[in-house]
Backbone as a ProteinNet text record, in pm:
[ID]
protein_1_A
[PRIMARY]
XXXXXXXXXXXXXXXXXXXXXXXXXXXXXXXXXXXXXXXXXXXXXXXXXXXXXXXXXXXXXXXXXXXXXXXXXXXXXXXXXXXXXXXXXXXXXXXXXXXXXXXXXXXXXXXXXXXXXXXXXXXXXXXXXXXXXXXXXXXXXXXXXXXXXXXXXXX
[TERTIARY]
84.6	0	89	38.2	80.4	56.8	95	4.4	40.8	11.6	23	-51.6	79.3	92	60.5	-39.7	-45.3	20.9	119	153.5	147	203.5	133.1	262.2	175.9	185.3	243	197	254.4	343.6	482.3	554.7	519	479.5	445.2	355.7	255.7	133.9	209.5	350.9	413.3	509.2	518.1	630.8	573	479.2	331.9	365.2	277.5	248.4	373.4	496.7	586	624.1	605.6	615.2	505.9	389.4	245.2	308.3	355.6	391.9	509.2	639.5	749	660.5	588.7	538.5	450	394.9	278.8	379.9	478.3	554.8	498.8	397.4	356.3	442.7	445.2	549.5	435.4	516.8	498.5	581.9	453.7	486.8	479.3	533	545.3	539.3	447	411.5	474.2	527.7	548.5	480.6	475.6	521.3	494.7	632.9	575.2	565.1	501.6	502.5	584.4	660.9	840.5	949.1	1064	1187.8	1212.9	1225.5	1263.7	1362.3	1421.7	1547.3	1513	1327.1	1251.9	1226.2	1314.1	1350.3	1191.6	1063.5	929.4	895.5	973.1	909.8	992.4	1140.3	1207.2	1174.2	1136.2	1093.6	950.9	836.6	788.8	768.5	893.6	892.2	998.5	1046.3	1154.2	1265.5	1300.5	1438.5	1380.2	1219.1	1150.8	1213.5	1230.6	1283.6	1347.2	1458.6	1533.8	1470.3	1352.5	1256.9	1176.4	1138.9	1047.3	1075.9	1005.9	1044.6	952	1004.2	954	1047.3	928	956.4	959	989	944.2	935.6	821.4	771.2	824.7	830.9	813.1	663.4	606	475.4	400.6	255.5	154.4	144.6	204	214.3	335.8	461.6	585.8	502.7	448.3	436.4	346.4	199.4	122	194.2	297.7	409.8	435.2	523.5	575.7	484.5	365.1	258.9	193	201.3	171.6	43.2	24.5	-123.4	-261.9	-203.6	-323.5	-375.3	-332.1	-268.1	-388.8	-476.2	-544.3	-548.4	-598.8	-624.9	-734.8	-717.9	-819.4	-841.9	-872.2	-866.8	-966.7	-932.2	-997.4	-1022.6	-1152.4	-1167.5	-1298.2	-1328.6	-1478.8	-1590.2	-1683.4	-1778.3	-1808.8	-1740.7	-1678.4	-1793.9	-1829.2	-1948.4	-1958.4	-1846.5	-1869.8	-1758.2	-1801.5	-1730.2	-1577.9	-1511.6	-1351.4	-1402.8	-1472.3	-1559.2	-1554.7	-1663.2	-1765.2	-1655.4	-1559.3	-1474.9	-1382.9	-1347.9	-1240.7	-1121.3	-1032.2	-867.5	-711.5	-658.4	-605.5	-425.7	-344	-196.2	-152.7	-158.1	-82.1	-160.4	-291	-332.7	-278.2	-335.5	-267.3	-362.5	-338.6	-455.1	-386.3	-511.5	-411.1	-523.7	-404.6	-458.2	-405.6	-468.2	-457	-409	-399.3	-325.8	-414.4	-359.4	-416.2	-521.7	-483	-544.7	-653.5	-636.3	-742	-768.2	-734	-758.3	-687.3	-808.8	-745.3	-797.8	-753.5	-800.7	-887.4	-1020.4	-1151.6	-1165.4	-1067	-1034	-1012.1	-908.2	-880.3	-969.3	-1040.8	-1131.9	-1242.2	-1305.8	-1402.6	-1365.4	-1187.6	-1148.5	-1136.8	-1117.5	-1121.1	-1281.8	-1409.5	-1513.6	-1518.5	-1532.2	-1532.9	-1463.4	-1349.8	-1256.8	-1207.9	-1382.5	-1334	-1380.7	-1355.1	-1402.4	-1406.5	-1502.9	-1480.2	-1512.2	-1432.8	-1450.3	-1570	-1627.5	-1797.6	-1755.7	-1856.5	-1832.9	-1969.1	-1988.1	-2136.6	-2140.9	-2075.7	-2057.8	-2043.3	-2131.9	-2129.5	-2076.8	-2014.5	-1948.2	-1810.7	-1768.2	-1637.8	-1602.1	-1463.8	-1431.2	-1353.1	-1282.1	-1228.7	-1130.2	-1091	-996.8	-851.9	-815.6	-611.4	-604.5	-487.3	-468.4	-407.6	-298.8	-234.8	-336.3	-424.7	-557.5	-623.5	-665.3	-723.9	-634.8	-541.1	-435.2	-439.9	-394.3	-438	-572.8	-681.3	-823.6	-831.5	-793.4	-819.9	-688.7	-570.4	-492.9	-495.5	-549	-543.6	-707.2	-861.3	-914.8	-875.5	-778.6	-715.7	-680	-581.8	-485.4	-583.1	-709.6	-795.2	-804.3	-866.8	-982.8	-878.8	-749.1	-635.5	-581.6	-661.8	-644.5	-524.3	-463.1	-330.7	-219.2	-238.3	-86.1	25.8	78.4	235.2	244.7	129.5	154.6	252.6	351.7	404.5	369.3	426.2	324.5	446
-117.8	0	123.9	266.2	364.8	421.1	555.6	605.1	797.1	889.1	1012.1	1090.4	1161.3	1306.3	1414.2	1487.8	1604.7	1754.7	1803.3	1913.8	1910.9	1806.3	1759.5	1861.9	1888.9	2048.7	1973.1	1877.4	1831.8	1696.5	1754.5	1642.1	1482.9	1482	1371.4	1282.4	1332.7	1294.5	1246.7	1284.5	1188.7	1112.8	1153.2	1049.1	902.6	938.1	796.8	682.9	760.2	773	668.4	740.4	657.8	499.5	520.2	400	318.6	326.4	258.9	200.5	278.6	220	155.4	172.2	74.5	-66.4	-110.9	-182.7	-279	-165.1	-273.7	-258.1	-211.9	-244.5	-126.7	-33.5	38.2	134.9	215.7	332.2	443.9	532.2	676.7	781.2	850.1	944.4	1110.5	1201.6	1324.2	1442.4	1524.9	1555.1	1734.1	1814.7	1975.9	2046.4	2135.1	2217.1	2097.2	2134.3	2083.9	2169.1	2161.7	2256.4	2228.2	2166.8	2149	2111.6	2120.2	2056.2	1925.1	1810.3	1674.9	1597.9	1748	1672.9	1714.3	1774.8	1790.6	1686.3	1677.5	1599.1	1542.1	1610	1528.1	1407.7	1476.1	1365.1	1242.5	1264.2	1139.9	1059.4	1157.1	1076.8	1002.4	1057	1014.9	852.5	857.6	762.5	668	733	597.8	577	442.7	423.3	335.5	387.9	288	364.2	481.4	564.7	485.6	402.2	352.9	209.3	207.2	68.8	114.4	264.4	318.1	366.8	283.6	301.8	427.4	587.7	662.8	775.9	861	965.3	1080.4	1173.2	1331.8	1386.4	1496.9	1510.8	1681.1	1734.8	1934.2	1948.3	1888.3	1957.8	1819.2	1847.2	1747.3	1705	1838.1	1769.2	1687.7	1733.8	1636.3	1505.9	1467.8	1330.1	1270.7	1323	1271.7	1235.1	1319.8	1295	1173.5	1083.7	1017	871.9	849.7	796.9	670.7	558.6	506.4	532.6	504.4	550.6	463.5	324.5	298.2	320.4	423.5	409.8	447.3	388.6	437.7	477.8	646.5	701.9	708.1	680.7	688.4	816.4	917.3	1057	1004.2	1059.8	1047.8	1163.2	1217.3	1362.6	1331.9	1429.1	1443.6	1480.2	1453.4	1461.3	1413.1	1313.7	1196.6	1135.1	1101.3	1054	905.4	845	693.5	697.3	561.2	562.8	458.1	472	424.1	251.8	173.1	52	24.1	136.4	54.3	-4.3	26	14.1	-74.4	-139.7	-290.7	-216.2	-271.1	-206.9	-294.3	-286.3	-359.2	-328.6	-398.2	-395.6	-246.6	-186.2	-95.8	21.6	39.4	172.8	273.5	443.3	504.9	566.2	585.7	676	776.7	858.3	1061.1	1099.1	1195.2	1254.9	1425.4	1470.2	1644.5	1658.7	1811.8	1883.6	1855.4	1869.1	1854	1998.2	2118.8	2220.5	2207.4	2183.5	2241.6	2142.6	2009.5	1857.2	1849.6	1811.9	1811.3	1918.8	1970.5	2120.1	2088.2	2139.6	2105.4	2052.9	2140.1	2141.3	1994.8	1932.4	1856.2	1680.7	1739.1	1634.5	1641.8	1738.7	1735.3	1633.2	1701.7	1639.3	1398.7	1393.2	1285	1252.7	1326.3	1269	1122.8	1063.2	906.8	821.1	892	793.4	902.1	969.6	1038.4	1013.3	954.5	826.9	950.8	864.7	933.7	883.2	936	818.7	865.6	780.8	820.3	858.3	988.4	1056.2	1046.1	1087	1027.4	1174.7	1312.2	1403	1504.2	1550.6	1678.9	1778.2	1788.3	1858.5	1842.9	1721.8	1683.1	1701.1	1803.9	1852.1	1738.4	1696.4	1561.1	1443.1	1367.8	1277.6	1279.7	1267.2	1286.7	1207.9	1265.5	1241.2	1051.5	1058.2	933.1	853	850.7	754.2	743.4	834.6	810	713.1	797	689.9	507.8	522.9	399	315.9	364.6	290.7	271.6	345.4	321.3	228	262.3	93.6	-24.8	-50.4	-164.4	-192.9	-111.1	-198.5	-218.6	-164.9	-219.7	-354.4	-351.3	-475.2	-628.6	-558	-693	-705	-697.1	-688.7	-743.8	-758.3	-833.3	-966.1	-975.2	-1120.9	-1114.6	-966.5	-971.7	-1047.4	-1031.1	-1125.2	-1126.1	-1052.4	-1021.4	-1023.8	-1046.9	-1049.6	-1089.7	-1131.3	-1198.7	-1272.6	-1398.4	-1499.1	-1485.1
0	0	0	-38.1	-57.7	64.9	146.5	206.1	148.9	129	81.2	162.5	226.3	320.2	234.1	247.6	164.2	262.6	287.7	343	497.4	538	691.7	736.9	895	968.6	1087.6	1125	1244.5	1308.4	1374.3	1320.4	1395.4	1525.8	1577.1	1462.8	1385.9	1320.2	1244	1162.9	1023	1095.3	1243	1273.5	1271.9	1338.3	1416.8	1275	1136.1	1024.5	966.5	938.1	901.1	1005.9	1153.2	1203.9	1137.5	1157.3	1065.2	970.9	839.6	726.7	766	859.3	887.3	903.5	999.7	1034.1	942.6	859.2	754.7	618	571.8	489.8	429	401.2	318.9	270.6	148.3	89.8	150	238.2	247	157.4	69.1	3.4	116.1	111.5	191.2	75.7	34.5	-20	3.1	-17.1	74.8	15.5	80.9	187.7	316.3	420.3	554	645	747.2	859.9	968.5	903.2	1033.2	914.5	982	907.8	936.3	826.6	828.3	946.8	1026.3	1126.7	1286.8	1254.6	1383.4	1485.9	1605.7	1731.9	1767.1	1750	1754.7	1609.5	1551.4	1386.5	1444.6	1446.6	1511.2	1619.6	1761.6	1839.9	1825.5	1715.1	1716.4	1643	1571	1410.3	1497.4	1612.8	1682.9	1622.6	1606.8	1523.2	1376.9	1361.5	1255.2	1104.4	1111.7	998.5	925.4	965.5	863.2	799.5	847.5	788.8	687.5	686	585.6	478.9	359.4	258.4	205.5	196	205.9	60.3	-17.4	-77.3	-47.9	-69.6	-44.6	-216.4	-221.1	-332.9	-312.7	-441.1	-440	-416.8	-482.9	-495.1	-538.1	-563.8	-556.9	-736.1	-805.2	-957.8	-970.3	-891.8	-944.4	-849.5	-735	-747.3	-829.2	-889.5	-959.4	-1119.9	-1164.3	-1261.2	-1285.7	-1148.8	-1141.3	-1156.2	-1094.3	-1098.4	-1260.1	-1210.9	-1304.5	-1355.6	-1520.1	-1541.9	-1442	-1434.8	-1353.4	-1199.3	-1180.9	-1024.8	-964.9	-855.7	-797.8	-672.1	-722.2	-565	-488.6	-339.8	-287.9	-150	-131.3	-101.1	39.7	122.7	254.9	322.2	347.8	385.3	410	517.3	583.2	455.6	458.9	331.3	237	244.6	109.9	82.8	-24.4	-88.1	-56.9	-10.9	9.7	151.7	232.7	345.6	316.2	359.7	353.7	354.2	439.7	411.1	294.7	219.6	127.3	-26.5	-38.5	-146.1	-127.6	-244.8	-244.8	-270	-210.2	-241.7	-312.8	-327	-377.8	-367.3	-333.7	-262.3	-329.9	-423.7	-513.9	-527.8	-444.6	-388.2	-331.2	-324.7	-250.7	-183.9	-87.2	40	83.5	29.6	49.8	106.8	251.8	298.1	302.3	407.4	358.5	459	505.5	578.8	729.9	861.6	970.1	1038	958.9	979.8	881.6	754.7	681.6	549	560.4	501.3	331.8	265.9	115.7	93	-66.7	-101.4	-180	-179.9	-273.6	-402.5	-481.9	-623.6	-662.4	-564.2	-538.7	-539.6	-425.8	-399.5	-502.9	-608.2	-669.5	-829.4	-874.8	-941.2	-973	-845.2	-769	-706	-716.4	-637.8	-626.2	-745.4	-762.2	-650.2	-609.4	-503.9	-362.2	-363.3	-237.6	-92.6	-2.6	125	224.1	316.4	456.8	537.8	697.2	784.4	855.3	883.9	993.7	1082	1111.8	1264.2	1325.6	1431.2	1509.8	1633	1615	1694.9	1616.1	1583.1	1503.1	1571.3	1663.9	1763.8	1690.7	1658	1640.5	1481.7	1458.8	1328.5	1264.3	1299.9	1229.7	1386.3	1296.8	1376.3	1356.4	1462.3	1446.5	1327.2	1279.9	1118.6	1121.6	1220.2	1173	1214.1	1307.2	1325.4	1212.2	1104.2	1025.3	917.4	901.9	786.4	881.5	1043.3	1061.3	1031.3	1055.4	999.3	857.2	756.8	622.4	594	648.5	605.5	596.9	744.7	824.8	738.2	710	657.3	515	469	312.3	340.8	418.3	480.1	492.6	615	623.8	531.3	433.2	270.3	225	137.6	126.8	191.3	279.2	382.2	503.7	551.2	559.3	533.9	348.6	337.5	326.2	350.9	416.3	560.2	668.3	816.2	804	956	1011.4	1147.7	1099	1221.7	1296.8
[MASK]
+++++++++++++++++++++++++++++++++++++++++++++++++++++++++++++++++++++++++++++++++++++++++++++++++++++++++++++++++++++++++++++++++++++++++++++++++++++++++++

């Protein structure tokens, strides 16, 4: 699996993020602008000593990574409002799940271009504006992962 940082602001949230993907083998893409520098003492402490397990990119901008991108590549965009829930859709090992910024999510343009593959996770508190980011990248992985049978676990 893919997972795609869109401009993430906070460093604990990509540290978490990159441990996640150390762990499930997934490629983290990092998308900039960031809202810290790469050698920020929270991104590390948060990512541990998993950094050197993650097989990870950093992008200029959101066109040089879509550039690089095979034609079949599917994205799947995760943001509050999403016309279908992160559930209802089959996934498949060579997906990518992008998310947005922690202040202010994906950028519209964005998500309208993409409606077809734009998910969201259920909330039940209309009080509540969204969910910590690397929680969300955790729920939409891990149900990629089940739906796949987890087959790369380790027993």
């Amino acid at each position: 699996m893919n997972i795609v940082l869109i401009e993430p602001e906070i460093p604990p949230n990509t540290g978490n993020v990159a441990r996640l993907c150390a762990a499930t083998r997934s490629v983290l893409h990092l998308i900039e602008p960031f809202g810290f520098k790469l050698d920020d003492a929270q991104l590390k402490r948060a990512g541990m000593d998993y950094w050197q397990q993650v097989a990870w990119h950093r992008w200029k901008s959101w066109p040089a990574f879509t550039e690089q991108l095979p034609p079949n590549a599917r994205l799947w965009l995760v943001e509050s409002a999403g016309p279908r829930r992160y559930s209802d859709v089959a996934y498949v090992p060579d997906d990518y799940l992008v998310f947005g910024r922690e202040t202010a999510g994906l950028p519209k343009q964005l998500l309208e271009q993409h409606r077809g593959n734009w998910l969201r996770i259920p909330m039940f508190n209309s009080q509540s504006r969204s969910l910590n980011l690397s929680n969300c990248v955790a729920l939409v992985l891990f149900e990629a992962l089940r739906q796949q049978g987890f087959a790369t676990e380790l027993l």
